[in-house]
C-alpha positions as CSV (number, residue, x, y, z in Angstrom):
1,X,-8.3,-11.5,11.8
2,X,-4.9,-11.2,13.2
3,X,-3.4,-13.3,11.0
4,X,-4.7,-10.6,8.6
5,X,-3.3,-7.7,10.1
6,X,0.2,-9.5,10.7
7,X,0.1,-10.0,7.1
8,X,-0.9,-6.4,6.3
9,X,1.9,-5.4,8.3
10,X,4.5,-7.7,7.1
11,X,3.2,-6.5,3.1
12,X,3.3,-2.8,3.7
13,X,6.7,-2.6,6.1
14,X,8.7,-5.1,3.7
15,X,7.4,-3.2,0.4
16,X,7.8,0.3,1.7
17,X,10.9,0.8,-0.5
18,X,8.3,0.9,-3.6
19,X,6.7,4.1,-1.0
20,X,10.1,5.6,-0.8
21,X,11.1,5.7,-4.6
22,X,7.3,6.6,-5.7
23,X,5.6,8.4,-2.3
24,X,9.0,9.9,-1.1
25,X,9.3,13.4,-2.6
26,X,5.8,13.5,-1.4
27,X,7.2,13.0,2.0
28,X,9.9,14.8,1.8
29,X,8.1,18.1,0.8
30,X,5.6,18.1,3.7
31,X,5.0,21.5,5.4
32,X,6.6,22.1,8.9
33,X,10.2,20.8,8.3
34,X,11.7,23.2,10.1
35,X,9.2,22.4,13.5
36,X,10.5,21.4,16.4
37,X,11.4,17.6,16.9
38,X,8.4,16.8,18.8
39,X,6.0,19.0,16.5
40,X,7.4,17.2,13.3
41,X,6.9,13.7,14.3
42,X,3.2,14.6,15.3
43,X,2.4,16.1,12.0
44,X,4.2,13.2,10.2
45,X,2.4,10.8,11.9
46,X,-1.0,13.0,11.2
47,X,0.3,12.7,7.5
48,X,0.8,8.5,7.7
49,X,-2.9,8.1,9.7
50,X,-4.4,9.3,7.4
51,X,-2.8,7.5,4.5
52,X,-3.7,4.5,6.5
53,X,-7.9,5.6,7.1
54,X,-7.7,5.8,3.1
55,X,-6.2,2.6,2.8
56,X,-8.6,1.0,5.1
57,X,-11.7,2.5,3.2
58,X,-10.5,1.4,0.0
59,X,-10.1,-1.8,2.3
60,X,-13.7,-1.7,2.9
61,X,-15.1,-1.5,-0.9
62,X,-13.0,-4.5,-2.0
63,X,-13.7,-6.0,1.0
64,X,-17.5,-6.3,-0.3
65,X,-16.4,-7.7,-3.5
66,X,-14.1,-10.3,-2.0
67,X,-17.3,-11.5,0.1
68,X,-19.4,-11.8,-2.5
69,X,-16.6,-14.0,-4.6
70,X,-16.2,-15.8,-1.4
71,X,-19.7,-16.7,-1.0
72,X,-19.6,-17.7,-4.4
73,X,-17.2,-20.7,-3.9
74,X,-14.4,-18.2,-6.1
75,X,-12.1,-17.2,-3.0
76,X,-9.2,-19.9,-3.8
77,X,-9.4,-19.5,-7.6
78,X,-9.1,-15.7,-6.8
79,X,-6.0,-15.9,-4.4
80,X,-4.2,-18.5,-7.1
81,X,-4.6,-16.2,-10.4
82,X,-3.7,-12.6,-8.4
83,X,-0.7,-14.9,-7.0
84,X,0.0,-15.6,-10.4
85,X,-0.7,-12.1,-11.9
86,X,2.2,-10.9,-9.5
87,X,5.1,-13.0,-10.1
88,X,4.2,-12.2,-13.7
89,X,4.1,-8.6,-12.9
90,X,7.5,-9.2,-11.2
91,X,9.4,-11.8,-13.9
92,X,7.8,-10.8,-17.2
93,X,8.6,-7.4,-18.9
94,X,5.6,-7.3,-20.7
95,X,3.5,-8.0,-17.9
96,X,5.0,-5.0,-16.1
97,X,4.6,-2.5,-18.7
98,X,0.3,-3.5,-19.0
99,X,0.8,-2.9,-15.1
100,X,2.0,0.3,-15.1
101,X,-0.4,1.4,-17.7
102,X,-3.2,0.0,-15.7
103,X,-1.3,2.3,-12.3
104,X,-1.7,5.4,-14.7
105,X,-5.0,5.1,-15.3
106,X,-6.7,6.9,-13.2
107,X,-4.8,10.2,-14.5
108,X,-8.1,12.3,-14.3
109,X,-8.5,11.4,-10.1
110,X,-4.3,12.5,-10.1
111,X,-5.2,16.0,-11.0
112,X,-8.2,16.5,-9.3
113,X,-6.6,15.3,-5.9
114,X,-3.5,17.5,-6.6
115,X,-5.4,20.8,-6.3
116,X,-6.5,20.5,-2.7
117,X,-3.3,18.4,-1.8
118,X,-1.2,21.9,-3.1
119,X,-3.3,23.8,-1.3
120,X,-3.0,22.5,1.8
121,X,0.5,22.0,1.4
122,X,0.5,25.3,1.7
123,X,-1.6,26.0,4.4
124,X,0.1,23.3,7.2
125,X,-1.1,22.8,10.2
126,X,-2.1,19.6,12.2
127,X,-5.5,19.5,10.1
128,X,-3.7,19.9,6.9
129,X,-1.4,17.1,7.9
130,X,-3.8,14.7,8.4
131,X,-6.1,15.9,5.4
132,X,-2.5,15.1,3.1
133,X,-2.4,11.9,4.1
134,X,-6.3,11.4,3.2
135,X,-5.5,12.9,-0.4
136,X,-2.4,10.8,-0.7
137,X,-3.9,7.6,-0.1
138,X,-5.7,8.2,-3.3
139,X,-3.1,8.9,-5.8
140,X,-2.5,5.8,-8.4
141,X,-0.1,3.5,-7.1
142,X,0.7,-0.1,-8.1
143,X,2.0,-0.9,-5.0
144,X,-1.3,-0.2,-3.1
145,X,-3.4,-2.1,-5.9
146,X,-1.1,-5.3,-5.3
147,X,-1.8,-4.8,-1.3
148,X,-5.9,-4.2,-2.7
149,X,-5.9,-7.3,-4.7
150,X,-4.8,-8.7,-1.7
151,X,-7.0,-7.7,0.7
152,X,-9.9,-8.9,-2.0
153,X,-8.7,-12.3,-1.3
154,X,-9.7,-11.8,2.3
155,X,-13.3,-13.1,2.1
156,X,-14.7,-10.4,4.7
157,X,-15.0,-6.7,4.7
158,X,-13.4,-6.8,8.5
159,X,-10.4,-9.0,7.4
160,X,-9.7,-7.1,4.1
161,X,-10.2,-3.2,6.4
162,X,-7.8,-4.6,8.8
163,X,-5.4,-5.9,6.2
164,X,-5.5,-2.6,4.5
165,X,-5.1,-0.3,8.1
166,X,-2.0,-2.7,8.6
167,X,-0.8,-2.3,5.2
168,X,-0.7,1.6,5.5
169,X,0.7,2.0,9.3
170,X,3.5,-0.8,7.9
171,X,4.7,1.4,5.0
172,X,4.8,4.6,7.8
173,X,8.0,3.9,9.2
174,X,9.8,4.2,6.0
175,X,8.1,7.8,4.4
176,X,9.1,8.7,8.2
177,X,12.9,8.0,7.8
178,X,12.8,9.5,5.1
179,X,11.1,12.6,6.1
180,X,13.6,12.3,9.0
181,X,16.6,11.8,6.9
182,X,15.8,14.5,4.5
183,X,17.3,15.6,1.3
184,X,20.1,12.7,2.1
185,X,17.5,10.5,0.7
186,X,18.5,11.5,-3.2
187,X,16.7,9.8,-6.3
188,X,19.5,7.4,-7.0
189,X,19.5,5.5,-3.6
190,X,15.4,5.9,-4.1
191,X,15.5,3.9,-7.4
192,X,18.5,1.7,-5.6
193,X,15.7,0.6,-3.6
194,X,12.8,0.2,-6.2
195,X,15.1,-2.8,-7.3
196,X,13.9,-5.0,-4.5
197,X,10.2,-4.3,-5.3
198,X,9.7,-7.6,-7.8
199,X,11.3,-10.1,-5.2
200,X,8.4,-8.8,-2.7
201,X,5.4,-9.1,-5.2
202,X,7.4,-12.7,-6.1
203,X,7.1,-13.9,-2.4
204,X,3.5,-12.5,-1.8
205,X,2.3,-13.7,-4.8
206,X,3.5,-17.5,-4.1
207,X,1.9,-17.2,-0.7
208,X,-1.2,-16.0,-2.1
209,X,-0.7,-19.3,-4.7
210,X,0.0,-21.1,-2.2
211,X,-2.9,-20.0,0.3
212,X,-5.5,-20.8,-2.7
213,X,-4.3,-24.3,-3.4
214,X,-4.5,-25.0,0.1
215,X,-0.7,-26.0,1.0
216,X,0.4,-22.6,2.7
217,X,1.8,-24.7,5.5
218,X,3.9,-22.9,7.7
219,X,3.4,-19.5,5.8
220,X,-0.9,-19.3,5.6
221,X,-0.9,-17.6,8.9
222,X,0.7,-14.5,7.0
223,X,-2.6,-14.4,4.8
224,X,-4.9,-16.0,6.2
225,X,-6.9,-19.4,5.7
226,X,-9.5,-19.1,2.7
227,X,-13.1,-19.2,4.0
């Protein structure tokens, strides 16, 4: 299990710049900027708990898939070709582009979560704060589906939950800089940033290789051991 949550960690806080190109406006337009210091950091971190319960949900419905692939003998097969499926997604052009038509997919759930996420943008509040980062954690995201297809490697509900709390409290020190930094944070450093998203999915995706065929070595503990 704690190899799990290190690794849920490591994935969300070394991938966050993909949260502060895509998630960062988001961040940035949050209710309450003008609170005092001690105010704002308790709604912000409101906002990224709740992200995180999301994630871990969503952790807990793939989570029940992975076990059933794990008790099926699939588990290594399953880390090798979703290792394989993100260096692709990183490396090959074409790859990317089925990708990011697969992340847009769920335009229908965008729209309907938008409506209450507006409205409660307006509203602020502690409560609001917290219900934000519950909305948020549902909006279509690539990034999040790489950390899901991870987690379904996991083999148990409890690892993959864990993986996927870790993943979402990793990301929250970056939408927090740069809810602290503020406007400074302008679109060109944002997709500056995006540029380092591929070498992340490269290096998770040869560990998850790696982890399947057995020969993770030094680096399993960051994923796990398959069951």
């Amino acid at each position: 299990m704690t190899s799990w949550i290190l690794g849920g960690l490591a994935f969300g806080f070394l991938g966050s710049v993909h949260c502060v190109g895509m998630c960062g406006p988001l961040a940035l337009s949050l209710p309450g900027a003008d609170q005092l210091p001690g105010r704002f950091l308790v709604d912000r971190g409101l906002y990224n708990l709740g992200r995180a319960l999301t994630y871990t949900f969503l952790g807990g419905l793939v989570g029940g898939v992975g076990r059933v692939v794990s008790i099926a003998g699939f588990q290594q097969g399953l880390s090798v070709t979703i290792g394989i499926l993100m260096i692709l997604t990183a490396l090959v052009p074409w790859v990317s582009r089925q990708v990011s038509r697969l992340e847009q997919a769920p335009s229908a759930l965008l729209g309907r979560v938008m409506t209450p996420l507006s409205q409660l943008y307006r509203s602020g509040g502690a409560g609001a704060m917290l219900l934000i980062g519950l909305l948020n954690g549902l909006l279509p995201c690539g990034f999040v589906y790489a950390a899901l297809a991870t987690a379904l490697t996991a083999g148990t509900v409890p690892r993959s939950m864990a993986f996927m709390a870790a993943f979402g409290l990793g990301t929250g020190p970056a939408l927090l800089a740069v809810s602290l930094v503020g406007r400074v944070a302008s679109s060109t450093w944002r997709a500056r940033l995006q540029r380092f998203v591929p070498v992340g999915l490269v290096v998770v995706g040869l560990l998850l290789v790696l982890r399947g065929l057995g020969i993770g070595g030094m680096w399993s503990p960051l994923l796990g051991t398959p069951s």
